[in-house]
C-alpha positions in Angstrom: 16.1 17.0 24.7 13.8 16.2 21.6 10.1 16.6 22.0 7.3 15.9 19.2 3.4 17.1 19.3 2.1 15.0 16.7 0.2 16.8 14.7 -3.1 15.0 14.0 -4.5 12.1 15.3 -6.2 9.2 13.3 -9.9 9.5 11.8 -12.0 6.5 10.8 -14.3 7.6 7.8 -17.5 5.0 7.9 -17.7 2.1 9.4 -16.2 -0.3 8.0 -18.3 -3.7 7.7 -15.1 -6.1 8.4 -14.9 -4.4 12.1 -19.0 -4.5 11.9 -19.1 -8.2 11.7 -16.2 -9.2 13.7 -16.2 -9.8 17.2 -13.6 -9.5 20.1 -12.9 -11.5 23.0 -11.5 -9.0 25.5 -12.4 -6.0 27.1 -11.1 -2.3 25.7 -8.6 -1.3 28.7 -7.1 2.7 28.2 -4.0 3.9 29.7 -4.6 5.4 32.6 -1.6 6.9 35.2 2.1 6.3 34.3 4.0 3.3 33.4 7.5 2.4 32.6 8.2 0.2 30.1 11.7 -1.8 28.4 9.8 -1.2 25.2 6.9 1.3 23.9 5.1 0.5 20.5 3.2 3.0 18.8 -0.3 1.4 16.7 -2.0 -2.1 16.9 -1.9 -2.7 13.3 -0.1 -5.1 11.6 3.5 -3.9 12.2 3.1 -3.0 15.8 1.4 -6.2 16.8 4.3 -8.0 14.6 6.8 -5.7 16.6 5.7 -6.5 19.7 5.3 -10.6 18.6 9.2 -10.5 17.4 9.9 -8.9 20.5 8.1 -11.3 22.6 10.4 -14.1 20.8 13.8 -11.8 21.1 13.6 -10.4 24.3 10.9 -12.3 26.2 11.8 -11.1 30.0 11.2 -7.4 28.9 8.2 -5.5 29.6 6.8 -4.4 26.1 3.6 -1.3 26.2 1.3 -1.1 23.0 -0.6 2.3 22.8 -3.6 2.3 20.0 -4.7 5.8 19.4 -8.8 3.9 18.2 -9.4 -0.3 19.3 -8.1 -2.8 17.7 -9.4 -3.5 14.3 -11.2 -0.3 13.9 -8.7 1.8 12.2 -6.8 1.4 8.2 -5.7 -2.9 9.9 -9.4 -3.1 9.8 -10.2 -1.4 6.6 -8.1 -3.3 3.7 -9.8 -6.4 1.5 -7.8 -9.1 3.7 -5.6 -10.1 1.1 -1.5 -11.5 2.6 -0.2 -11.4 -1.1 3.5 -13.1 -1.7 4.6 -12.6 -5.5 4.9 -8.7 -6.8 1.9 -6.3 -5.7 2.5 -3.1 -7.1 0.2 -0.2 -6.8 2.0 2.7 -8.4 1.7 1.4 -11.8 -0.9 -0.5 -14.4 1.2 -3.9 -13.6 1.6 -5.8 -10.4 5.2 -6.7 -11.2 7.5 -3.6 -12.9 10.9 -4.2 -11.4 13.9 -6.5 -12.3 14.0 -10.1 -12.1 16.6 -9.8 -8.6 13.9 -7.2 -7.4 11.0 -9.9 -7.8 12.3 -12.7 -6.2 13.9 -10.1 -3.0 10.2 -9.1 -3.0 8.9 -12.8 -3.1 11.2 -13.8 0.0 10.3 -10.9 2.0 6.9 -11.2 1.4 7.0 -14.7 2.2 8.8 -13.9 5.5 6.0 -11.9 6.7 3.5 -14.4 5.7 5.0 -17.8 7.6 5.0 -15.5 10.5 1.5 -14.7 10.1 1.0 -18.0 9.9 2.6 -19.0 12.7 0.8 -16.8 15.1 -2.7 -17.4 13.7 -1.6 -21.1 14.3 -0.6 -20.1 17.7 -3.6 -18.0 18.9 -6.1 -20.6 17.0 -7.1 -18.4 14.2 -10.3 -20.0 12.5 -10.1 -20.6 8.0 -12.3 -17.6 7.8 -9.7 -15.8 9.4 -7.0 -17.2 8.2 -7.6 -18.7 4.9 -4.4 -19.9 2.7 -6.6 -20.2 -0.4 -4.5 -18.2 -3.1 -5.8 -15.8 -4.8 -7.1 -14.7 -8.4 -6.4 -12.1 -10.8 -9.3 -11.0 -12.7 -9.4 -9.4 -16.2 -12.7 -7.8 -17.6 -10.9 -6.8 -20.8 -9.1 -7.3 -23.7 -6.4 -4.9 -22.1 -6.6 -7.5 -18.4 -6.0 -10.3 -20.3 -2.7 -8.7 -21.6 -1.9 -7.8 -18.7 -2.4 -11.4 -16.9 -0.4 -13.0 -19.7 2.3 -10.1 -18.7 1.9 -11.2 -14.9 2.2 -14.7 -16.3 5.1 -14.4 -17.9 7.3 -12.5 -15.0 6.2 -15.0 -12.8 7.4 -18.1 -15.0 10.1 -16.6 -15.5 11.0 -16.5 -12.0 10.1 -20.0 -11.7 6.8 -19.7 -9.5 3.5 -21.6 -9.8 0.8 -20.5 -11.7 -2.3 -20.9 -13.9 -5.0 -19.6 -16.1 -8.3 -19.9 -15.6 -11.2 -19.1 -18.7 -14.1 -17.2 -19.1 -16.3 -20.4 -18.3 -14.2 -21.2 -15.2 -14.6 -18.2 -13.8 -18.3 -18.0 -14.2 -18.6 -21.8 -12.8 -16.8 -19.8 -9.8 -18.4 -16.7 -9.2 -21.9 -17.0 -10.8 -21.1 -14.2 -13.0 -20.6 -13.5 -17.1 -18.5 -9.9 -16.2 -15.0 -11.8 -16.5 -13.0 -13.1 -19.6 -10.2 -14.9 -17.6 -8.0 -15.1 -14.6 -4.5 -15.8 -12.9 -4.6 -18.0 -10.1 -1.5 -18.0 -7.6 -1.2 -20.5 -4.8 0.8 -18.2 -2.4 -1.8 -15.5 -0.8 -3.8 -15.7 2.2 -7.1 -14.5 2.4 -8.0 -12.8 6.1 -10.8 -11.3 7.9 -8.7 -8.4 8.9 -10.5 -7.2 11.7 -10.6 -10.8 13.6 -7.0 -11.2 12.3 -5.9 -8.1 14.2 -8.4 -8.6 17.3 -7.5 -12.3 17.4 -3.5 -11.1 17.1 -4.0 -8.8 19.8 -5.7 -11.2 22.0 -2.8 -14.0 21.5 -0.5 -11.0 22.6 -2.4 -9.8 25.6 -1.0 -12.4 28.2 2.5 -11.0 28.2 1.9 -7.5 26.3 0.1 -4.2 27.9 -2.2 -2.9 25.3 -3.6 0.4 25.8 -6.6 1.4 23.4 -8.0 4.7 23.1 -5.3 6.0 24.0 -2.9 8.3 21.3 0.1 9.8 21.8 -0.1 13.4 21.8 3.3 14.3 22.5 6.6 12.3 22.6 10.0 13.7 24.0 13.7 12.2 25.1 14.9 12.7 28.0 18.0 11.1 29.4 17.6 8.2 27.0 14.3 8.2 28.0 11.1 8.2 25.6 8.2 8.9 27.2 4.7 9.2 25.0 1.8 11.3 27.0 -1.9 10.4 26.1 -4.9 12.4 27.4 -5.4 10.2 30.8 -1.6 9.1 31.3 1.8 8.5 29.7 4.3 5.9 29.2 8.3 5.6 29.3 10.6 3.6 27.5 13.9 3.9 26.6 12.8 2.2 23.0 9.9 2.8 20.7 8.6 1.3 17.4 6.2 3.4 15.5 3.8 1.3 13.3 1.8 4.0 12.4 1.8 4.0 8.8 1.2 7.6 6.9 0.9 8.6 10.0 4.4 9.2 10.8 4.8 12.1 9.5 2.2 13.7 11.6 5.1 12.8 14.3 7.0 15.5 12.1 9.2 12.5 10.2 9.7 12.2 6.0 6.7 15.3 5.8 6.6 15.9 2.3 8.0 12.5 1.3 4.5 10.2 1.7 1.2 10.2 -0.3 -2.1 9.3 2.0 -4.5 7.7 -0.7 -7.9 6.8 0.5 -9.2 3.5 -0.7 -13.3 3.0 -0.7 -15.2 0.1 0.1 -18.5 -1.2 0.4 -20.3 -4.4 2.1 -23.6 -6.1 1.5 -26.1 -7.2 4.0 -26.0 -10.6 4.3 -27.9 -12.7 2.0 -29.1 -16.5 1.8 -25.6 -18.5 0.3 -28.4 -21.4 -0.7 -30.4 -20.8 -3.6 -30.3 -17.1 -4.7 -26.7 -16.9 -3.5 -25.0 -19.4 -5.3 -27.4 -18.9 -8.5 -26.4 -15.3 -8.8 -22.9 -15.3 -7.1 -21.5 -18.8 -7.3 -19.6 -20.8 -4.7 -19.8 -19.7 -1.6 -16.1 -18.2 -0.9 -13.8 -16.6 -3.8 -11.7 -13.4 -3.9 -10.7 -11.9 -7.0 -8.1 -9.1 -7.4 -8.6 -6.5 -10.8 -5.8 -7.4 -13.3 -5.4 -3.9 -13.0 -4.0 -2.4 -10.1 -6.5 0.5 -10.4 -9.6 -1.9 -11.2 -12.0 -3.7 -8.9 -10.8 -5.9 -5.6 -13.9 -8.2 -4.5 -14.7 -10.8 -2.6 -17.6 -12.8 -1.8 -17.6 -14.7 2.1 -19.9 -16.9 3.9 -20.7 -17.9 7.6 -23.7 -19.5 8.6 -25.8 -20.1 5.5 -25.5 -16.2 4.5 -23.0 -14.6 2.0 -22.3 -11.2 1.8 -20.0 -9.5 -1.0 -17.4 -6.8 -0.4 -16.4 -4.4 -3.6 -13.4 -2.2 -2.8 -13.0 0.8 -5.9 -11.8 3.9 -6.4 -8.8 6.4 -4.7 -8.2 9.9 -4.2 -5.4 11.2 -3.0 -6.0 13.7 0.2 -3.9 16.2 2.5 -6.8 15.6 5.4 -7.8 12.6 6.8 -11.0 13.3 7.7 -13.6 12.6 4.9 -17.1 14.1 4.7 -20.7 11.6 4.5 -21.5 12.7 1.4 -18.0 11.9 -0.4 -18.6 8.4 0.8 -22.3 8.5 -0.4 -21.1 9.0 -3.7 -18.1 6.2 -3.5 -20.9 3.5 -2.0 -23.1 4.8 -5.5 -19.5 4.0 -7.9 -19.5 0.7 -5.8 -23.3 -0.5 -6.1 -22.4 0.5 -10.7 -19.5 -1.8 -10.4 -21.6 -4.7 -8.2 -24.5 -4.5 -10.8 -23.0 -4.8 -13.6 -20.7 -7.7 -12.3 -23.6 -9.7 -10.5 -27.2 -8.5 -11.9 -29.3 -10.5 -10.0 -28.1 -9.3 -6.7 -29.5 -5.7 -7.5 -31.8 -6.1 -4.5 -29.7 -6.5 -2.2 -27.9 -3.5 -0.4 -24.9 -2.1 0.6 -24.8 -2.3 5.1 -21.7 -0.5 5.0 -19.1 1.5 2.9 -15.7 2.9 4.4 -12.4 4.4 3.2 -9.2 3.2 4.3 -6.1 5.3 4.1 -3.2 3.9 2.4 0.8 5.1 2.5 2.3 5.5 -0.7 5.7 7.0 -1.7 7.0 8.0 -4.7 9.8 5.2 -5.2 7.7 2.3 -3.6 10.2 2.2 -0.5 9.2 2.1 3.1 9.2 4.9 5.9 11.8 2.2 8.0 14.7 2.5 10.5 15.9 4.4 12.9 14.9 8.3 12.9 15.9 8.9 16.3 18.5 7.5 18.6 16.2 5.1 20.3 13.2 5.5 18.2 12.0 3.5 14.8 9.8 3.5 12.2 7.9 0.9 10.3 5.9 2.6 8.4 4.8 3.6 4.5 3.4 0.0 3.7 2.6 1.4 -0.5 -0.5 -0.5 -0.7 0.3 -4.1 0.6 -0.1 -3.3 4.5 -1.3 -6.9 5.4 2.1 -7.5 4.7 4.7 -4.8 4.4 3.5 -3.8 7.1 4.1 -7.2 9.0 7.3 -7.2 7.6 8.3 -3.8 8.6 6.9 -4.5 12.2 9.4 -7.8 12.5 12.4 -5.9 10.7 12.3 -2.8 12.7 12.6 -5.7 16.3 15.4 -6.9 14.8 16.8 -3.9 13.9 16.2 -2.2 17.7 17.6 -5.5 18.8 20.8 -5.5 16.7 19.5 -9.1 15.4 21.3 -8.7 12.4 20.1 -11.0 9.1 20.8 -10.8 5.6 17.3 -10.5 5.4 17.8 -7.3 7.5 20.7 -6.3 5.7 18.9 -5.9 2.4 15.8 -4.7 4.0 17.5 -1.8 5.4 19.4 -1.0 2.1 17.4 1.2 0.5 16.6 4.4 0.4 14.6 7.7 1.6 11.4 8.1 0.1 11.6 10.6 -2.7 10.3 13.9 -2.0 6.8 14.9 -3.6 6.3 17.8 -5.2 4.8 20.9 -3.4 1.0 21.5 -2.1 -1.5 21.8 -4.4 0.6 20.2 -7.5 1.4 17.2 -5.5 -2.5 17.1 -4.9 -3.7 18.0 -8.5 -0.7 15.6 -10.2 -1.2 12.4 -8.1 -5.0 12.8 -8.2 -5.2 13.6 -12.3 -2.4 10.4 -12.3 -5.2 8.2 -10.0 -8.1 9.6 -13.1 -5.9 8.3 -15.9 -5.6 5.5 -14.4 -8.9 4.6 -13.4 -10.3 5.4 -17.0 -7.7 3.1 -18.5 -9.3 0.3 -16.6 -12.2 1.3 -17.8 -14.7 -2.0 -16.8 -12.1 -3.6 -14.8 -13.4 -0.8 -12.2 
């Protein structure tokens, strides 16, 4: 017999204005009683509502259960800038794209994998273009040192043959109202999502033939017999199968502890404002999205719905051993975020902040996933590093295939990699990842 009592369960820290101004078209149901199932998934994020799609599609006569510790859209799938990103995305270092030239293209076709089956379902469950928006996306440099590293980004992706372009310091200010950038990289490939409808919308597309169970966290998980079965506060669930899309969470289930760094990423939202007149005098056109040319710089985005725009800033990490965050640290991370809006957009000074949030991200040391099978019976697709809009898609669809022994090549490489590399020891891994996340942050200096 195996038996787990996981250790913490998740924390939402603000509220996060994606959630705020989304809606959802079916009611919260919570587990209550017993129920059997040919297939338990833990989380409604990205990779278990991808799970429990591929499943759908692989083994469509089984009886698939979803338990969701919060509701749907309210937790870290709720809590990202909405960006589906194809070509290189990584966070660990200054540059986006660090690895060899067979690395980038593997990564390209993976992420690419995920996103066509995004795309798929938010064609299947009618997903609106605010939703679901395949509008590329743009690299923005404030800096001498951004512009370097755009040409870099340039360059690596010519190199591997992909489609790209430049845009200038007047083109950019044509697009977002604003003098604050010197150039940008635009690549076709990216979606832009509201995550929180993306997620509630998913769900609702999967609710005809998928139990889903919110409020509901596991507490405990055990094996029996070949039998898995997850107990919640009101009720429990048994399955001889389980997918855990739980993210950093994982190793609260007591798997990889020590091997995964939980970085908090802060964001904040403006009240709405008129997109007419002040709007697009101040802020441009009325829907653009701009990633920092650094990793460590500025994500924003400016959306419209209505006649009223608002404009979300997402800045600044720290890396943390709780989960739980306190008012006044997210006080002072909504005051970094209203510096960074000033300077970029001066004339929208009056206008506040309606929310600010953190999101926890999964991170580990060699930028590989938590993924495959820890337990006879049990998988994990977690330990997105960064990208969870899509690894984590990807992971949910790869750790199906691989409960389903649906082998692929895609599979084959996916699964060939290794452990994530232990961190060093409590405090240094907290003082050496949070003095690294410092550095970093005051090389990009007004890219942040």
């Amino acid at each position: 017999m195996i038996t787990k009592s996981v250790k913490r369960l998740p924390a939402e820290n603000g509220i996060s204005g994606w959630e705020a101004i989304s809606t959802r078209s079916f009611p919260v149901r919570s587990l209550e009683g017993n129920v059997t199932a040919d297939w338990l998934i833990i989380g409604a994020g990205f990779a278990g509502l991808s799970a429990a799609r591929r499943l759908r599609q692989l083994r469509p006569d089984d009886k698939i259960v979803i338990l969701e510790a919060s509701e749907v859209g309210k937790g870290t799938s709720g809590r990202n800038s909405g960006y589906m990103i194809d070509v290189p995305h990584n966070l660990s270092s200054g540059e986006y794209s660090s690895g060899s030239a067979d690395a980038t293209l593997l990564e390209m076709a993976q992420n690419r994998l995920a996103i066509a089956f995004a795309a798929e379902a938010a064609a299947e469950y009618g997903m609106s273009r605010e939703t679901f928006d395949r509008s590329g996306k743009i690299n923005a440099a404030a800096t001498v040192r951004g512009m370097k590293l755009n040409l870099a980004f340039g360059k690596s992706l010519r190199n591997a043959g992909e489609e790209h372009s430049f845009l200038d310091a007047a083109q950019m200010r044509e697009l977002t109202g604003s003098d604050y950038y010197l150039g940008g990289l635009y690549t076709p490939g990216a979606v832009l999502i509201q995550p929180a409808d993306y997620i509630r919308s998913f769900a609702a597309g999967l609710a005809k033939n998928v139990d889903l169970f919110e409020r509901s966290p596991v507490t405990s998980l055990k094996r029996d017999k070949g039998i898995w079965t997850a107990a919640s506060p009101r009720g429990q669930v048994s399955a001889p199968s389980v997918i855990a899309g739980v993210n950093g969470h994982i190793d609260d289930f007591g798997y990889f502890r020590g091997r995964l760094m939980h970085i908090f990423a802060y964001a904040s939202m403006t009240g709405a404002f008129r997109a007419a007149d002040l709007g697009r005098r101040v802020s441009g056109h009325d829907r653009w999205a701009l990633l920092p040319a650094d990793a460590m710089g500025a994500t924003v985005r400016k959306i419209t719905h209505a006649g009223q725009s608002r404009i979300v800033i997402r800045t600044k990490y720290t890396y943390e051993t709780k989960i739980s965050l306190t008012e006044r640290r997210l006080a002072r991370m909504a005051e970094e975020h209203r510096h960074s809006l000033d300077a970029r957009f001066p004339g929208l000074a009056g206008v506040p902040f309606e929310f600010s949030w953190a999101g926890r991200l999964c991170l580990s040391l060699n930028h590989v996933p938590a993924f495959g099978e820890v337990e006879e019976g049990l998988y994990s697709a977690c330990c997105e590093n960064g990208l969870g809009t899509v690894k984590s898609t990807l992971a949910g669809l790869m750790a199906a295939d691989l409960a389903t022994a649906t082998r692929s090549k895609m599979l084959d490489e996916y699964s060939d990699q290794p452990k994530p590399s232990k961190l060093p020891p409590e405090p240094f891994a907290w003082l050496g990842v949070n003095a690294v996340i410092r550095l970093q942050e005051l090389r990009a200096g007004r890219e942040g």
